[in-house]
C-alpha positions in Angstrom: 0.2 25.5 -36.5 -0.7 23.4 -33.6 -2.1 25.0 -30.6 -1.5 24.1 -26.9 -5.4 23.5 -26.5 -5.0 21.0 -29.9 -3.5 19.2 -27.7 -4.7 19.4 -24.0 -7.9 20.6 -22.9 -9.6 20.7 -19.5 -12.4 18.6 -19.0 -14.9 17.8 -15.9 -13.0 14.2 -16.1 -9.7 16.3 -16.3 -7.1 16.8 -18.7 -7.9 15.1 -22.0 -6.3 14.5 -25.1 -8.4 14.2 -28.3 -6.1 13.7 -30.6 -5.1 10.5 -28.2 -8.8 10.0 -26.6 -6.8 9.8 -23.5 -7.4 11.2 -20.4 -4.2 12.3 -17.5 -5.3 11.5 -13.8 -8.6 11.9 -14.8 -11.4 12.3 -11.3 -14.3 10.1 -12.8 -13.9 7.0 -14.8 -12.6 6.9 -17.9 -12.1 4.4 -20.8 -8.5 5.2 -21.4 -6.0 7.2 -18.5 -2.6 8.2 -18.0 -1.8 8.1 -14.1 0.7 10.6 -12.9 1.1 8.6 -9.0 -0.8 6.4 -6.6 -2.7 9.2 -4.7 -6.1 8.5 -4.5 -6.8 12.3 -5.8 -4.4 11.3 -8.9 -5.1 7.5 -9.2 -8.7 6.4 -9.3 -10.0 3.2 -9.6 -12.9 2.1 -12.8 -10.9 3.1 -15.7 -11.2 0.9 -19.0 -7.3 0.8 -19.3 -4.1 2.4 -17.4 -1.1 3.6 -18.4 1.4 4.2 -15.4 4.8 2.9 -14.1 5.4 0.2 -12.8 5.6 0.9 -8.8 2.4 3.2 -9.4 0.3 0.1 -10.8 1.2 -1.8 -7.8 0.3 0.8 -5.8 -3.4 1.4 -7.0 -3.9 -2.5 -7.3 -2.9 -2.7 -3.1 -5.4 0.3 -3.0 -8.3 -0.8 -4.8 -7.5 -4.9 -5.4 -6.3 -6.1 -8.4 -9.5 -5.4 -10.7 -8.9 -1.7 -10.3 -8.8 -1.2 -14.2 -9.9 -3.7 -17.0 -6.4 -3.4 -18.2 -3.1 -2.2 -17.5 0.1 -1.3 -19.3 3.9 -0.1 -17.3 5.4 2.8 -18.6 9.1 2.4 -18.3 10.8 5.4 -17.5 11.5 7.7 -20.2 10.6 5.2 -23.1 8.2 6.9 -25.7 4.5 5.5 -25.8 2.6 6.6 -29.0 -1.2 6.4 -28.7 -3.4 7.7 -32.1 -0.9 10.7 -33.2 0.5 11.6 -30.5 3.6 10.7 -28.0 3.3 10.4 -24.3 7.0 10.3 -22.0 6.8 9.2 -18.0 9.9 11.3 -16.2 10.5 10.7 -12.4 8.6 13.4 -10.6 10.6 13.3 -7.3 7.2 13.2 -5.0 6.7 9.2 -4.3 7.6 5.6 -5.3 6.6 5.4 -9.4 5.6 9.2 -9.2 5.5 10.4 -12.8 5.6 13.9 -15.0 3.9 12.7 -18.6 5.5 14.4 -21.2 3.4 14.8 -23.6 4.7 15.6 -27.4 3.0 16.2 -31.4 4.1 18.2 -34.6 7.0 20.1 -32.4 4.7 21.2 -29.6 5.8 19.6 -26.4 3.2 20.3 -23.2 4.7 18.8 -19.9 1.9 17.4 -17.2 4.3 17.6 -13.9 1.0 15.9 -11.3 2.3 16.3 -8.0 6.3 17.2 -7.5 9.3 18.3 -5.4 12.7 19.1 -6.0 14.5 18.1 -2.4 16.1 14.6 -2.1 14.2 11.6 -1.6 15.6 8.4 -0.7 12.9 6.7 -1.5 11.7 7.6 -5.0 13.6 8.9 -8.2 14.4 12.6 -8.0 12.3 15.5 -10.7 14.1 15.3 -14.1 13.4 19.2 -15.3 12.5 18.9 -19.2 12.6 22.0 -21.8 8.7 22.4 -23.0 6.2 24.6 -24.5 3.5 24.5 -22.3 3.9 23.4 -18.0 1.2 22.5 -16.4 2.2 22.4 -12.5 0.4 22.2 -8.9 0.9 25.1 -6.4 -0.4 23.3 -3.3 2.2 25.8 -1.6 2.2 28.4 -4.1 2.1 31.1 -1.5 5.5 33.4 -0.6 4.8 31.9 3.4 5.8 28.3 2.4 9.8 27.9 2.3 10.2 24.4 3.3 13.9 24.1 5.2 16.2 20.6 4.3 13.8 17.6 5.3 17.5 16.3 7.2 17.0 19.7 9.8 13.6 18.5 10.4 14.3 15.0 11.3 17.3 16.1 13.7 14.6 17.8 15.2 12.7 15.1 15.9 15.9 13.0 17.2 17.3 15.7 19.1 13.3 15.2 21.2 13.4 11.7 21.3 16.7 12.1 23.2 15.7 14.6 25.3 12.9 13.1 26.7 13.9 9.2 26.7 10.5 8.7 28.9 8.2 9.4 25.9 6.8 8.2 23.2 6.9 10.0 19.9 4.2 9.9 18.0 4.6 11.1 14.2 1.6 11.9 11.8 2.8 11.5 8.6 0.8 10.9 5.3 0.8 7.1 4.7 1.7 6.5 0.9 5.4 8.7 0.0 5.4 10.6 3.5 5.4 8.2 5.8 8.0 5.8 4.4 10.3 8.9 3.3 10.3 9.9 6.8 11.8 6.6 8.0 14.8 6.1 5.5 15.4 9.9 6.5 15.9 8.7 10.1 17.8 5.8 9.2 19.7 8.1 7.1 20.2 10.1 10.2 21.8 7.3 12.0 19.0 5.6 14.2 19.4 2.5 14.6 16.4 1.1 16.7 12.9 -0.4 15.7 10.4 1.9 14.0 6.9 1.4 15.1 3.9 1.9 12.7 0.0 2.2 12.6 -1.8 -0.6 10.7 -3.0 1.7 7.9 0.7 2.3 7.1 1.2 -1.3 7.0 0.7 -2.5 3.8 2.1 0.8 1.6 5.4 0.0 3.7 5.4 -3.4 2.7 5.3 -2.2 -0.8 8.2 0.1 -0.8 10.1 -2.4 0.5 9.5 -5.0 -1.4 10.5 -2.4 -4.3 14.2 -2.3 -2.5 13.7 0.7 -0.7 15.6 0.5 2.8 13.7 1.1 6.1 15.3 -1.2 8.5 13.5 -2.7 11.2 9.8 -1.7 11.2 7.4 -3.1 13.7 3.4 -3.0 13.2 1.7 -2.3 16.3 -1.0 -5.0 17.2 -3.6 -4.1 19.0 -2.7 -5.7 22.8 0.5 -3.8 22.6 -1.4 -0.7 23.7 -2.5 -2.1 26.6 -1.7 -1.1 30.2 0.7 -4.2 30.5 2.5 -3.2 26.9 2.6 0.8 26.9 5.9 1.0 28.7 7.3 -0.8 26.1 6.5 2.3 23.8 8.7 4.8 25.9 11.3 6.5 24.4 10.3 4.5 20.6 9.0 6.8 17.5 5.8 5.6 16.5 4.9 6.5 12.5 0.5 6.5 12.1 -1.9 8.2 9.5 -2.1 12.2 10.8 -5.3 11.5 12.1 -4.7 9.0 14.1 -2.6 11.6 16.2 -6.0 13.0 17.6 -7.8 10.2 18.8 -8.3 7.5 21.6 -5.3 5.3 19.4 -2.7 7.9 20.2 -3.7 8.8 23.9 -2.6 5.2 24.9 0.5 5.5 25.0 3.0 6.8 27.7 2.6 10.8 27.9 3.3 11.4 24.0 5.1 13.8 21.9 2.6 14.6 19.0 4.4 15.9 15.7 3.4 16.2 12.8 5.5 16.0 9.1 3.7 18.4 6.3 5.0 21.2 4.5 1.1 22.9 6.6 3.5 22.8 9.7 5.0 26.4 8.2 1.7 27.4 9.5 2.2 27.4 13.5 -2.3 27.6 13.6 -2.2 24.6 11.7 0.1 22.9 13.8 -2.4 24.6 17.2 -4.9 23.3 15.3 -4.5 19.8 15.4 -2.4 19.6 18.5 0.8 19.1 17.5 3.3 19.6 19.3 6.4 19.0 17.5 5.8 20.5 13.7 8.1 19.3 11.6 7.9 20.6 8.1 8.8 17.8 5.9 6.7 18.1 2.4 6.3 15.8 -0.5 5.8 18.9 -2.5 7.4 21.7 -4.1 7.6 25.0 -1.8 7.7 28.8 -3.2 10.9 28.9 -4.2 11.0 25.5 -6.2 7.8 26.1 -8.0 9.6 29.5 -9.2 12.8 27.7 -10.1 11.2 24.9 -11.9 9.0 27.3 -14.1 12.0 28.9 -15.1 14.0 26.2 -15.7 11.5 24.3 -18.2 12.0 27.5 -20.0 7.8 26.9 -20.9 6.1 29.8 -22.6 2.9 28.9 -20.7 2.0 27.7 -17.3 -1.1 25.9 -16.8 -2.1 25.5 -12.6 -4.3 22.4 -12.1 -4.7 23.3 -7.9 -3.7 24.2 -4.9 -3.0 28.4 -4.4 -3.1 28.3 -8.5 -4.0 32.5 -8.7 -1.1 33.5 -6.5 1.3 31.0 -9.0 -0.6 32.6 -11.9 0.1 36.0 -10.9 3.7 35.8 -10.2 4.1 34.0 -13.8 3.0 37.7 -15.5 5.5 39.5 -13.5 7.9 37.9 -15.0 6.8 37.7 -18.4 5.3 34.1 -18.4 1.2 33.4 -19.5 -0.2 31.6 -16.6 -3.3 30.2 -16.3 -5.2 29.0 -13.6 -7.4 25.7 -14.7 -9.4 25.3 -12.0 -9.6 21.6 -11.9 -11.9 19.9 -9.5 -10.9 17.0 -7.9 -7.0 17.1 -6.6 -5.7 18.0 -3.4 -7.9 15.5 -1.7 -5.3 13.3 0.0 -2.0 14.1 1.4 -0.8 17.1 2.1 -3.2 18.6 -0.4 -6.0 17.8 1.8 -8.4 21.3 2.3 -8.7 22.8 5.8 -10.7 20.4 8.3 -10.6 17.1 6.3 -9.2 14.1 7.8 -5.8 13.2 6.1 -6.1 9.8 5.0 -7.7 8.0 7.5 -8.2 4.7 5.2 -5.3 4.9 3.3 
C-alpha cells in the first residue's frame, strides 16, 4: 500500500518526488521543478526544466530574463501531466496571477501541494478550487487565532474614505509588488475611483504584465523621477500613489506633499507592526489565507494528513490534533522570504 512519504518527501531542495525525480518550488537549483507561483521564495531561477502555468512562466522570465530555466513547459489549468509514474494537476490557488495548487496523484493516493493561498475574492487571479485528498500540505503564514483578515472591499473604503478627507495629501500605499499591488488597484477601481493611479518604478513592469494578461486597472501612471521635484509635488496632492513597502520609509516617499503612509498586509492586524514601520493608515489586505480559512480549507479537503511547509506551522499543527487530524510541521527552509511572508525586519521586496 503506498504511503504518503512514497510519494512526497522533504528534502533540503524541498519537496521531492522520487517516483517522478521532480522537485515542487524547490529553494536551490534543480534539474526538473514544479512551480506553485512567481514569488521569488516559490519560483527560483537555474532549474534544468519548469513546469508552471502559463502567467507564472511569464512572470519568472520578467524576473530573471528569459534564460531563467533551460526549458519550460505551461501547465494548463486542470489538465493531467504524467511524469515517470506519477500524475501532477495545476488548480487555481486564489493568491496571484498563474498561482497554482499541484495536485499530485499515484495508485489511489492523492497528496495536494496548496504553495501559497487565500480564499477571499480576487479580481485579478482565479479564485482556490478546494480538491478532496489524502494528504494537504498548506502554509500558515497567519496561522495564529490573532489574524482574522476583514473583506479586502472594507479596507479599500478605508483608504477612500482618507483620500477624501484630506484632499491636500498624498496617499502613499505600500503594497507588495507582484499579486498585492495590482489586486489593490482593480479593488479601487472596483470601488468606483475613477482617477489616475500612480505607481513606483519597481511596480512597473509586474503591472504591465497583469495587464497585458487582460486584467483591468484603468489608468496607471509611473512616476519619473522629475515629478518629485519641488516644481511637480503639488501635482501629487490629493492622488494615491502605489510603491514597494519599503519605499514608504525612505527619502522617495518624504517628497511628496505631507503624506498619508498606509500600508496593505494581512501584518497590519498587528497595530506594533503597523508603529513599526510608520504607517499610518493600516489596511489589512492579505494575499493569504487568515485563521479561519486555513481551518475551513483543512476541513473541506477532507485530508487525513496535513503537512505545514512555513509560516506559524506548530500553532496550525496543533489545532489539526484537536480535531482529530495528523499534522505535521515540515520545517522547510526557504519560503516566506518575499511578500507578506517576509520575517520581522527584512525589507519587503525592495528589487522586485
Amino acid at each position: 500500500m503506498m504511503k504518503p512519504s512514497d510519494l512526497l518527501i522533504p528534502t533540503p531542495a524541498g519537496l521531492y518526488c522520487p517516483l517522478a525525480d521532480i522537485h515542487i518550488d524547490p529553494v536551490r537549483p534543480v534539474a526538473r521543478a514544479l512551480i506553485t507561483h512567481g514569488h521569488s521564495d516559490h519560483a527560483r531561477a537555474g532549474h534544468g526544466a519548469v513546469l508552471a502555468t502559463s502567467e507564472t512562466l511569464a512572470i519568472m522570465a520578467l524576473r530573471y530574463g528569459e534564460a531563467f530555466t533551460g526549458s519550460r513547459q505551461v501547465a494548463a489549468p486542470g489538465e493531467t501531466t504524467r511524469i515517470g509514474e506519477v500524475d501532477f494537476r495545476f488548480v487555481p490557488a486564489g493568491h496571484v496571477l498563474g498561482s497554482a495548487q499541484i495536485v499530485v496523484e499515484h495508485k489511489g493516493l492523492r497528496i495536494v501541494v496548496s504553495g501559497d493561498y487565500k480564499r477571499e475574492r480576487d479580481p485579478t487571479c482565479a479564485p482556490f478550487e478546494p480538491v478532496i485528498c489524502d494528504v494537504f500540505i498548506t502554509e500558515a503564514t497567519f496561522g495564529l487565532p490573532v489574524f482574522r483578515h476583514p473583506p479586502a472591499s472594507a479596507e479599500t473604503a478605508k483608504l477612500l474614505d482618507s483620500v477624501r478627507l484630506f484632499p491636500e495629501r498624498t496617499h502613499i500605499v505600500g503594497a507588495y509588488s507582484l499579486g498585492k499591488a495590482q489586486r489593490l488597484m482593480a479593488l479601487i477601481r472596483e470601488a468606483g475611483y475613477e482617477r489616475p493611479l500612480f505607481i513606483h518604478g519597481a511596480v512597473e513592469k509586474i503591472t504591465e504584465l497583469y495587464q497585458a494578461e487582460g486584467i483591468p486597472l484603468g489608468d496607471v501612471r509611473k512616476i519619473e523621477p522629475g515629478d518629485r521635484k519641488a516644481e511637480g509635488r503639488k501635482a501629487f496632492a490629493g492622488e494615491i500613489v502605489i510603491c514597494p513597502p519599503s519605499a514608504i520609509q525612505d527619502l522617495w516617499s518624504r517628497r511628496f506633499p505631507d503624506p498619508v503612509t498606509a500600508f496593505a498586509s494581512g501584518w497590519m492586524r498587528i497595530r506594533a507592526r503597523a508603529r513599526q514601520k510608520g504607517v499610518e493608515l493600516p489596511l489589512i489586505i492579505s494575499d493569504h489565507a487568515d485563521w479561519d480559512d486555513l481551518q475551513a480549507t483543512i476541513r473541506e479537503v477532507q485530508a487525513g494528513e496535513i503537512w505545514i511547509t512555513h509560516g506559524e506551522a506548530e500553532a496550525l499543527a496543533h489545532w489539526c490534533g484537536t480535531v482529530g487530524l495528523k499534522g505535521m510541521p515540515l520545517h522547510l527552509v526557504g519560503y516566506g522570504d518575499e511578500g507578506e511572508a517576509e520575517p520581522e525586519g527584512k525589507p519587503a521586496e525592495a528589487s522586485a
